[in-house]
PATIZA-311438 format. One line per field, with one value per residue (C-alpha): residue number from 1; residue in three letters; x, y, z. Coordinates in nm, 2 decimals, always signed. Example, Ala and Ser with C-alpha at 12.3 -4.5 7.8 and 13.67 -1.06 7.14 Angstrom:
# PATIZA-311438
i = [1_2]
aa = [ala_ser]
X = [+1.23_+1.37]
Y = [-0.45_-0.11]
Z = [+0.78_+0.71]
This chain:
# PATIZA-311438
i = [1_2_3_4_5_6_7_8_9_10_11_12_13_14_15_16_17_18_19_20_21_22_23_24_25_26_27_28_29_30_31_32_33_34_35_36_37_38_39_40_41_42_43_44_45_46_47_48_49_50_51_52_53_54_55_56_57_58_59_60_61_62_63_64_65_66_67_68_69_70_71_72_73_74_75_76_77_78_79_80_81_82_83_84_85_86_87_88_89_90_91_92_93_94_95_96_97_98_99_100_101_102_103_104_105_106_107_108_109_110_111_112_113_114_115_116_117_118_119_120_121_122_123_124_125_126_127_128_129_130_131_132_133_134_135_136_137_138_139_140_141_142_143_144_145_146_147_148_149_150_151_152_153_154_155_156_157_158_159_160_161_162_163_164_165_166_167_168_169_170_171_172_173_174_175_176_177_178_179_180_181_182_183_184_185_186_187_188_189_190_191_192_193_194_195_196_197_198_199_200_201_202_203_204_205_206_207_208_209_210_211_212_213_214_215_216_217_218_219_220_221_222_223_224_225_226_227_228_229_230_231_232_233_234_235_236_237_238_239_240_241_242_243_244_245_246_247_248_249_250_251_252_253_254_255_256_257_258_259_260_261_262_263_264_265_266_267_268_269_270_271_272_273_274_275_276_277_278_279_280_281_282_283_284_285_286_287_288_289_290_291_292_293_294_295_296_297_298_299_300_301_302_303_304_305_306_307_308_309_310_311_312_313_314_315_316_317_318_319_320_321_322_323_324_325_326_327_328_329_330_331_332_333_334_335_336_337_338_339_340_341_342_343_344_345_346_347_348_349_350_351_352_353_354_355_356_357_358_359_360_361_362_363_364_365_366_367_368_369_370_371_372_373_374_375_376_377_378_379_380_381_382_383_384_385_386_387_388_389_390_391_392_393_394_395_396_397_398_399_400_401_402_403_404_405_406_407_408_409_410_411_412_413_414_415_416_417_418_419_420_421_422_423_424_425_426_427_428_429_430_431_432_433_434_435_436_437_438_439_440_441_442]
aa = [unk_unk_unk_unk_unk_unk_unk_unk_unk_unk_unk_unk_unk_unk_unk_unk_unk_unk_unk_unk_unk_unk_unk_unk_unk_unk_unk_unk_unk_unk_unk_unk_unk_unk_unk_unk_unk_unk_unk_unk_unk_unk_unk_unk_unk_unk_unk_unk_unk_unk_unk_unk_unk_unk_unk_unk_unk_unk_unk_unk_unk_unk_unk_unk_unk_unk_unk_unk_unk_unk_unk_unk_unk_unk_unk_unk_unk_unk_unk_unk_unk_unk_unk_unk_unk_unk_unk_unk_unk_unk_unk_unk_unk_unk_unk_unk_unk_unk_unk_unk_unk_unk_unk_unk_unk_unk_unk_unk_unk_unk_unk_unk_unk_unk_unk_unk_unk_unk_unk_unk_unk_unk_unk_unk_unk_unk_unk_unk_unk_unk_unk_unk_unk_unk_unk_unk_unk_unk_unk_unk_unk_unk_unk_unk_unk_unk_unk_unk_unk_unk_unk_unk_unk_unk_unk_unk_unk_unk_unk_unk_unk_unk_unk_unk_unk_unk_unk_unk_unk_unk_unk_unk_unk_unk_unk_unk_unk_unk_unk_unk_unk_unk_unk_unk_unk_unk_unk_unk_unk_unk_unk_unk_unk_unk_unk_unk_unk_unk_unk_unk_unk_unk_unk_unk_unk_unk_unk_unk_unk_unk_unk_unk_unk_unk_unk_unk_unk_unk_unk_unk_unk_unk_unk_unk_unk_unk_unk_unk_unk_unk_unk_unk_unk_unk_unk_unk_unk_unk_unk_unk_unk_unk_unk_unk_unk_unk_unk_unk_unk_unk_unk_unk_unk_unk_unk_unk_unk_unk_unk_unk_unk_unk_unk_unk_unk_unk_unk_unk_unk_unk_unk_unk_unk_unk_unk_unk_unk_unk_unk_unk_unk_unk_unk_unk_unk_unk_unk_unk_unk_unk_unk_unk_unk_unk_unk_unk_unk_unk_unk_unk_unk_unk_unk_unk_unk_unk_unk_unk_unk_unk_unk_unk_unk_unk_unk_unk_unk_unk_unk_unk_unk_unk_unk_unk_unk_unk_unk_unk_unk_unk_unk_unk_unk_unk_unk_unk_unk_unk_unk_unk_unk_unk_unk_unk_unk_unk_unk_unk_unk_unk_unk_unk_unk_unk_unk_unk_unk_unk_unk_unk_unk_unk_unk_unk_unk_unk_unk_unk_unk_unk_unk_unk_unk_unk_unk_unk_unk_unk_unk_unk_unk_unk_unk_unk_unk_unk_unk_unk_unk_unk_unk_unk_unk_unk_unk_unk_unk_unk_unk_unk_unk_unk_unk_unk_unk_unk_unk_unk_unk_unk_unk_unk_unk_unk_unk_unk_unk_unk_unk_unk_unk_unk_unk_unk_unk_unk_unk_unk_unk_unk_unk_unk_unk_unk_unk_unk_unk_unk_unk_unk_unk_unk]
X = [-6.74_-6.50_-6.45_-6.41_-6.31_-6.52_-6.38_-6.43_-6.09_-6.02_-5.96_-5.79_-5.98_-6.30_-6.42_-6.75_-6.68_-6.33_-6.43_-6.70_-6.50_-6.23_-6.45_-6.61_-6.23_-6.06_-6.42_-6.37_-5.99_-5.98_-6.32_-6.06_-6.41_-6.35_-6.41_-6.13_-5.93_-6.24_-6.34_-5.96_-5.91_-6.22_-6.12_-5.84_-5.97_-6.16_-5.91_-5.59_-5.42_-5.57_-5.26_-5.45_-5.60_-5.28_-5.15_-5.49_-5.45_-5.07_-5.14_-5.38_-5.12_-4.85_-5.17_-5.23_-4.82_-4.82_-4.50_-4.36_-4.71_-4.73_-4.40_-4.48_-4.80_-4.66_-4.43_-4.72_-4.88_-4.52_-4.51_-4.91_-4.85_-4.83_-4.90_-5.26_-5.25_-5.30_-5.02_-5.19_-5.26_-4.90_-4.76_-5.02_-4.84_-4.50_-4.59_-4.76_-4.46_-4.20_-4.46_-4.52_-4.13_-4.01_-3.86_-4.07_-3.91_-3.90_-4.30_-4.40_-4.25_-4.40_-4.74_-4.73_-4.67_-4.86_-5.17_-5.12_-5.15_-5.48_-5.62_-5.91_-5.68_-5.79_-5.54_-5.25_-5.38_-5.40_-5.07_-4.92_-5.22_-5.34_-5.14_-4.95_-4.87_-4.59_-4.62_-4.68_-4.34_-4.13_-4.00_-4.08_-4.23_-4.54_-4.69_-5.02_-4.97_-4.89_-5.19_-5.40_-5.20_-5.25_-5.61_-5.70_-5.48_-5.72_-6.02_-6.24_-6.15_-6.41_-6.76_-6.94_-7.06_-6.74_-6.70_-6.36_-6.27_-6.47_-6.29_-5.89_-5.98_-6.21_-5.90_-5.63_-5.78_-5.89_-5.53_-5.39_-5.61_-5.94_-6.12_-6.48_-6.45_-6.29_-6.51_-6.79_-6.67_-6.62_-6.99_-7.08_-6.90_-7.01_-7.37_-7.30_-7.10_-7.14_-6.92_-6.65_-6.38_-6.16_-6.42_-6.48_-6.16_-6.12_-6.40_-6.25_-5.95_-6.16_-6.34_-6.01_-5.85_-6.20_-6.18_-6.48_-6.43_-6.76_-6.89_-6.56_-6.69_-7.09_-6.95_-6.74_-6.95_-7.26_-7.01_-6.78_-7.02_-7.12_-6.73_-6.63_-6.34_-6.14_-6.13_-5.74_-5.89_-6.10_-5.86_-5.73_-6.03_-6.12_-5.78_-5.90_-6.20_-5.99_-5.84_-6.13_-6.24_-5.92_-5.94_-6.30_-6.40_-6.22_-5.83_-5.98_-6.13_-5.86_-6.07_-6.28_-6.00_-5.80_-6.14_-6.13_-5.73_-5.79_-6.08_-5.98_-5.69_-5.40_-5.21_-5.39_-5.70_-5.64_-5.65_-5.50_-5.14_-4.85_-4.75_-5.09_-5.10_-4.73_-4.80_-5.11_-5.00_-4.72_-4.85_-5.20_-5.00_-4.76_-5.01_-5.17_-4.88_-4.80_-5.08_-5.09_-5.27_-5.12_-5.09_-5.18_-4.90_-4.80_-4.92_-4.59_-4.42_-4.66_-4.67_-4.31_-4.32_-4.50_-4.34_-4.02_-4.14_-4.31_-4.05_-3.69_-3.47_-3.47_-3.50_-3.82_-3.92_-4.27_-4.22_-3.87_-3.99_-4.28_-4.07_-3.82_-4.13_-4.14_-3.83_-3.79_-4.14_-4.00_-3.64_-3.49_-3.20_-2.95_-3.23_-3.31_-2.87_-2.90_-3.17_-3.02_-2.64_-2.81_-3.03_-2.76_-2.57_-2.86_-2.91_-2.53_-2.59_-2.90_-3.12_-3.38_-3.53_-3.71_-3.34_-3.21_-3.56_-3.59_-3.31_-3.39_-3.71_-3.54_-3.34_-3.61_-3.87_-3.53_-3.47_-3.86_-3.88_-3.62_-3.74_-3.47_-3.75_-3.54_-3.28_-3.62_-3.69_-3.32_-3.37_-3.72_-3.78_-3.55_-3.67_-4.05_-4.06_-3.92_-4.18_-4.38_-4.07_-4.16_-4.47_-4.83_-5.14_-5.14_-5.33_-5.06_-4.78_-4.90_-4.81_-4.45_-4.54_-4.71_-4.39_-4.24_-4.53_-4.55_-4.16_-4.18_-4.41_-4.24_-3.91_-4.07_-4.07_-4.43_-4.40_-4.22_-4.54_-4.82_-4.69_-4.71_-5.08_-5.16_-5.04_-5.21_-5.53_-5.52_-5.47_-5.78_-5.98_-5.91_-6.06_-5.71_-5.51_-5.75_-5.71_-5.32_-5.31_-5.57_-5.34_-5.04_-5.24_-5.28]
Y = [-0.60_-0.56_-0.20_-0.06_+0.25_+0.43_+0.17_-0.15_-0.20_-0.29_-0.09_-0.21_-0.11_-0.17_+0.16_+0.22_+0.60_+0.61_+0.46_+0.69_+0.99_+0.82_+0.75_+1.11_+1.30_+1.14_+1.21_+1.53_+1.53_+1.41_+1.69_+1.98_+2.06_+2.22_+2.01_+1.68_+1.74_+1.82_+1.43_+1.27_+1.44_+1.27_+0.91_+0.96_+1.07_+0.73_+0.49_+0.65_+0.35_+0.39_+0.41_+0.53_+0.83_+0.93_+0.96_+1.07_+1.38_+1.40_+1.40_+1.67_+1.89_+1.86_+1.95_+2.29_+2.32_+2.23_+2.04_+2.00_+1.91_+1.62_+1.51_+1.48_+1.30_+1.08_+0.97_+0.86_+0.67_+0.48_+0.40_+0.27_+0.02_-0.32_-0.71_-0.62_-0.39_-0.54_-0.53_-0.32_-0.05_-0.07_+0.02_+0.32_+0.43_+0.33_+0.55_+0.87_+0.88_+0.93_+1.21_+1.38_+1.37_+1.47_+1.21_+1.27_+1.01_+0.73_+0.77_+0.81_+0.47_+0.35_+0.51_+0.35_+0.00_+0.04_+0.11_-0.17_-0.40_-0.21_+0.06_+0.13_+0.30_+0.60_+0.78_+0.67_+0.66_+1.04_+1.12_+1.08_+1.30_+1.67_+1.98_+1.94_+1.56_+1.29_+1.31_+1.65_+1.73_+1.49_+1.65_+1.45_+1.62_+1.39_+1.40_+1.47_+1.16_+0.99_+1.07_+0.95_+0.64_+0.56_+0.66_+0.42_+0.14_+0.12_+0.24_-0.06_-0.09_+0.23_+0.22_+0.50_+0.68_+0.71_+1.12_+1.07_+0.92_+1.06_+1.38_+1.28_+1.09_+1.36_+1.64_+1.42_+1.40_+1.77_+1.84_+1.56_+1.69_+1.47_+1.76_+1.72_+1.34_+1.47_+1.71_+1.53_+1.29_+1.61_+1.76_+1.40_+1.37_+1.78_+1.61_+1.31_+1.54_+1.91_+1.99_+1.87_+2.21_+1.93_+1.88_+2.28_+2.34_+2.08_+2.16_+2.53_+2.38_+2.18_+2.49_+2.69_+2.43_+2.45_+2.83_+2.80_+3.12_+3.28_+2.92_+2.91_+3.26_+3.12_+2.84_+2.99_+3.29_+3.00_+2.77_+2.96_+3.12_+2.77_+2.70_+2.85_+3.10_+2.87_+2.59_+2.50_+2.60_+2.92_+3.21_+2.99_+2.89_+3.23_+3.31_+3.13_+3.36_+3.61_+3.42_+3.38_+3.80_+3.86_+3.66_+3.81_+4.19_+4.35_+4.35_+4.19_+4.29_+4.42_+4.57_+4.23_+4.03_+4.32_+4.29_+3.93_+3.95_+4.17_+4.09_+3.70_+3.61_+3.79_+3.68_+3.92_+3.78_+3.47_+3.13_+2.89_+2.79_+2.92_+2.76_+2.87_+3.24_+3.32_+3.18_+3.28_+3.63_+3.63_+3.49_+3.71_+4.02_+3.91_+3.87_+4.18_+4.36_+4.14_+4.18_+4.58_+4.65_+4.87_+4.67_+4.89_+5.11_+4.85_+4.54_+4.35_+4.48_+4.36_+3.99_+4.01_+4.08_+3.79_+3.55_+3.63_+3.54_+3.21_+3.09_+3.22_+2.98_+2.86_+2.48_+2.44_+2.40_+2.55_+2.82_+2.95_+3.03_+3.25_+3.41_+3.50_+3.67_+3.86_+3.96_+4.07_+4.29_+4.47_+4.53_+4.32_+4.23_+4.15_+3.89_+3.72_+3.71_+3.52_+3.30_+3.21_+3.10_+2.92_+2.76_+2.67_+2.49_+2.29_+2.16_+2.15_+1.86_+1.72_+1.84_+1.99_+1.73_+2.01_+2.11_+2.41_+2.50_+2.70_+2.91_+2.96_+3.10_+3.31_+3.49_+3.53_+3.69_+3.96_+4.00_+4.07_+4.25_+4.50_+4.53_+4.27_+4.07_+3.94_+3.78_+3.64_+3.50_+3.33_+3.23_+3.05_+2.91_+2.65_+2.47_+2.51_+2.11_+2.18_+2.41_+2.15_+2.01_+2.23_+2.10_+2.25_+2.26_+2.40_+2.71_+2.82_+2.70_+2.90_+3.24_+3.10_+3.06_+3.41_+3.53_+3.36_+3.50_+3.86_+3.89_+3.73_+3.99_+4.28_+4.14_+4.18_+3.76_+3.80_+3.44_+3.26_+3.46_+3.31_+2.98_+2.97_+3.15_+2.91_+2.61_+2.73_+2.78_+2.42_+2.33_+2.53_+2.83_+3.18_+3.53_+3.68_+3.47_+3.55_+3.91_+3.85_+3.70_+3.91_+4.20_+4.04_+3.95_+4.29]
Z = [+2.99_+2.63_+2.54_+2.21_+2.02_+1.73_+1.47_+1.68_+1.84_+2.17_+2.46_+2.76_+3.05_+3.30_+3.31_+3.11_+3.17_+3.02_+2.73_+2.68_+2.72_+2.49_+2.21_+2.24_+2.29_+2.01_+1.77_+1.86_+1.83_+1.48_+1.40_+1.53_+1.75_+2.12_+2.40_+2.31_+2.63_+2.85_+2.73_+2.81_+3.10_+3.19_+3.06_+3.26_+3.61_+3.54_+3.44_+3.51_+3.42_+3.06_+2.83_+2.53_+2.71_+2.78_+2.43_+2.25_+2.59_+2.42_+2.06_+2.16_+2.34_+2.03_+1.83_+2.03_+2.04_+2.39_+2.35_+2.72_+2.81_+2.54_+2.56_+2.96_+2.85_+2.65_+2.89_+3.11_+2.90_+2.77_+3.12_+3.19_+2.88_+3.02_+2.94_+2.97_+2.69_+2.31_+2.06_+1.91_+2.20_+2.28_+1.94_+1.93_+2.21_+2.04_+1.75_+1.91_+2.11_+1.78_+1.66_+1.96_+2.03_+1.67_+1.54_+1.20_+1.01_+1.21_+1.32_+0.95_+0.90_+1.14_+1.15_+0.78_+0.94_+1.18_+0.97_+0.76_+1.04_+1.22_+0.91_+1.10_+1.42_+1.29_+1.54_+1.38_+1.01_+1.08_+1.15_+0.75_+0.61_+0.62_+0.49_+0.82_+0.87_+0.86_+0.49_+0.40_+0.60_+0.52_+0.24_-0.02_-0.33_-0.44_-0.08_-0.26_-0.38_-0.14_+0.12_-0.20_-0.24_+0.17_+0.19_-0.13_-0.03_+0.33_+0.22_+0.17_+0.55_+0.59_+0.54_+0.30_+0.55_+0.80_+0.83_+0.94_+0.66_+0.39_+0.54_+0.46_+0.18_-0.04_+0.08_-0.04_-0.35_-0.38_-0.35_-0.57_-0.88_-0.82_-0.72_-0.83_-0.64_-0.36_-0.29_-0.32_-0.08_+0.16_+0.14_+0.20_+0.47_+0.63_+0.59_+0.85_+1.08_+1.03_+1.38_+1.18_+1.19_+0.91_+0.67_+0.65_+0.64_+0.34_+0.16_+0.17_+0.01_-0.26_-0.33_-0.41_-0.62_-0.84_-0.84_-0.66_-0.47_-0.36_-0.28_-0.04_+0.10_+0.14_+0.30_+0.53_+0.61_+0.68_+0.87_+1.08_+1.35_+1.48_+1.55_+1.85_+1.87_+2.06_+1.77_+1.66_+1.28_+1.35_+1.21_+0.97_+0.79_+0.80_+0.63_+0.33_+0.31_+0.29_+0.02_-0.15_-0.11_-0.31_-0.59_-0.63_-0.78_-1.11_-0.88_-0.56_-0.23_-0.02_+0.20_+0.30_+0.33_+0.58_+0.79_+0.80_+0.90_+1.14_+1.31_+1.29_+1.18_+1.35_+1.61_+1.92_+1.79_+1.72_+1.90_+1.63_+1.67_+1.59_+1.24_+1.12_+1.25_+1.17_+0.83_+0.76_+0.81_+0.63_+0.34_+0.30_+0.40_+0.08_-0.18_-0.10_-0.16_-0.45_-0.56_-0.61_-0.23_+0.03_+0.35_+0.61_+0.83_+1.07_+1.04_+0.89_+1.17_+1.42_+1.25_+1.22_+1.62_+1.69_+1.48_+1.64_+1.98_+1.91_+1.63_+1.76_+1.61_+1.20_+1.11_+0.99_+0.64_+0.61_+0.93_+0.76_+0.41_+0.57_+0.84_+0.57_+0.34_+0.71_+0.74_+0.37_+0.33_+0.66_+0.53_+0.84_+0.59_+0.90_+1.05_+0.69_+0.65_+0.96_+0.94_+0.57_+0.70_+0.92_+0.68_+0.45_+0.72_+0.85_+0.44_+0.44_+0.76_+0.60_+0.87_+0.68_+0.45_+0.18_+0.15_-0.06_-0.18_+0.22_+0.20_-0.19_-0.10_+0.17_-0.09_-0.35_-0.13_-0.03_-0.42_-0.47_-0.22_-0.31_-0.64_-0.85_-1.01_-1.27_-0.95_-0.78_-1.09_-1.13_-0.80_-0.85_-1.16_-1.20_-0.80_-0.90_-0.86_-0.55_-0.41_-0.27_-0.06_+0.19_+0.33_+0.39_+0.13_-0.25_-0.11_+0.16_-0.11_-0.38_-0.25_-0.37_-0.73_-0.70_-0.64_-0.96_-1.14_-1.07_-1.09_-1.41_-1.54_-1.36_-1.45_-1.86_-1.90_-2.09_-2.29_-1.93_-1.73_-2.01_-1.98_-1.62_-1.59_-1.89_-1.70_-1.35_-1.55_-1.70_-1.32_-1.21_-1.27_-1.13_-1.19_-1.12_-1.30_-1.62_-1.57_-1.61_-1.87_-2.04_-1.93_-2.08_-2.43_-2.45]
């Protein structure tokens, strides 16, 4: 009997069980829902032999930030793939193996070719998209663009009612500037799958690019409770309720979004991974700050802690910019000197493919923080192109040009600080960003 995959193609083995479990774990996989490797570990203990199991379990692990368990993984399933596996199974395998190893580069090329030859391996198509994919951290600055440009080019491939797809597409263009199409393609797609942690998660995203904040917080405050703790997305979509709490209320509600950090969202609550807690700290704990609110008597120091431990070393475009907000709001001025030499020689090597906007962003958040507005602003305002280089969605970027902003009006820039809220308020609505520039009118 022929096996198949959610999107038709073929799947090399006997076992009616294995391709169950596959078709349910990678569904659940590509929904960020609990329960994917329950389902792979059970395709595998009934085909072990099944190659694709093997990567999907791997893709998972890099997913969580298991990395010695999915580059283990993905090892076993290079080594399962043999003449009885398709072309196309094999270079699945071929690909997932350059991602889950970290050789960025080379798997976005080929995840790119390899979706032009099979656009409906779903997998694989997923690898260049989201605010943490190929694309997105490749450096480039139009990746908004570009997850547009990929989704449209194999769309007709999907039918109208594919979740999965309706998902990527609808976010990509939420955060390309389409926003009322994108996010009708995303409550479209939260009506065919509501156990869909993505969709939520992009809808959120839609919803703050439309100013939409106390629809983000309904949503979020109806959604969340029927996603387990234990889901990859949990504390961070709840991060964007906090989001959401601040930009609401005459100068924001501080005291919401603390409860929501602290009861969700920090690391000793939390179950996300790594690049979302560490960030997600450090940026909410910034904009409060920025933003006029006291953060409360140790909690930079005990995100600062954390991010230590589970990010020891610099090189990475979107971790460094928010470790060095870290290490600047707690006056750490030898750790930020360090992480910035070392930063400069990796752009110096071309390691670091955002280039000199990570160390730039280092330095600015140690100006701001120490009160030389006018030297954040030197720092930032000519690289505001550049801001995107370093990966993640508009919503995490955006504490950056909040930065700019409120050392532009510290710093006594009133015409450079009402261009910029007048530009962000052509881009999208926002209570806040009214208030300044009501404040500066005046």
């Amino acid at each position: 009997m022929a096996h198949f995959d959610n999107h038709g193609l073929s799947l090399s083995t006997a076992s009616d069980v294995a391709a169950a479990h596959y078709r349910d774990g990678v569904a659940l996989m590509l929904a960020a829902w609990p329960g994917a490797g329950e389902d792979l570990d059970a395709a595998i203990a009934a085909d072990p032999d099944s190659a694709l199991a093997h990567a999907a379990r791997a893709r998972l692990h890099a997913m969580h930030a298991q990395l010695v368990e999915a580059r283990a993984r993905i090892a076993v399933a290079q080594e399962k793939v043999t003449a009885a596996h398709s072309e196309r199974e094999a270079s699945h395998v071929d690909v997932l193996a350059l991602a889950v190893n970290g050789k960025s580069q080379e798997a976005l090329k080929a995840a790119l070719a390899h979706a032009d030859r099979w656009p409906r391996d779903t997998l694989i198509l997923s690898l260049p998209i989201g605010a943490f994919g190929l694309f997105a951290f490749s450096g480039m600055v139009e990746h908004n663009q570009a997850k547009v440009d990929l989704c449209e080019r194999h769309a007709a491939h999907f039918a109208d009612d594919d979740w999965w797809f309706l998902t990527y597409r609808g976010w990509s263009l939420a955060e390309n500037g389409e926003v009322a199409r994108g996010r009708a393609m995303l409550e479209r797609a939260i009506e065919l799958r509501r156990q869909n942690a993505n969709c939520a998660h992009a809808l959120a995203h839609a919803m703050f690019e439309a100013g939409a904040n106390h629809e983000a917080e309904a949503l979020i405050a109806g959604w969340l409770p029927e996603y387990d703790r234990s889901g990859i997305l949990h504390g961070h979509i709840a991060w964007h309720a906090a989001l959401a709490a601040l930009a609401a209320l005459e100068r924001g509600d501080a005291d919401t979004a603390l409860a929501i950090y602290d009861g969700t969202v920090r690391h000793s609550v939390s179950l996300g991974t790594p690049i979302n807690i560490v960030s997600d700290a450090a940026s909410l704990l910034w904009r409060l700050q920025a933003y006029g609110h006291a953060v409360p008597e140790g909690l930079w120091e005990d995100a600062a802690d954390y991010a230590r431990r589970v990010f020891p070393k610099p090189g990475h475009a979107f971790v460094d910019p928010h470790m060095a907000l870290l290490e600047a709001a707690t006056g750490d001025r030898a750790a930020l000197g360090r992480r910035l030499t070392a930063l400069d020689e990796l752009v110096a090597k071309g390691a670091i493919g955002a280039g000199a906007i990570v160390p730039a962003i280092g330095r600015a958040a140690l100006a701001f923080a120490e009160g030389d507005y006018a030297g954040c602003v030197h720092i930032l305002e000519p690289m505001t192109v550049d801001f995107a280089r370093i990966g993640g969605s508009n919503a995490q970027r955006e504490v950056i040009e909040d930065t700019l902003l409120v050392a532009l009006m510290r710093a006594g820039e009133v015409q450079k600080a009402r261009a910029l809220l007048d530009r962000r308020l052509h881009r999208r609505p926002s209570p806040r960003d009214t208030r300044w520039l009501t404040g500066l009118a005046a």
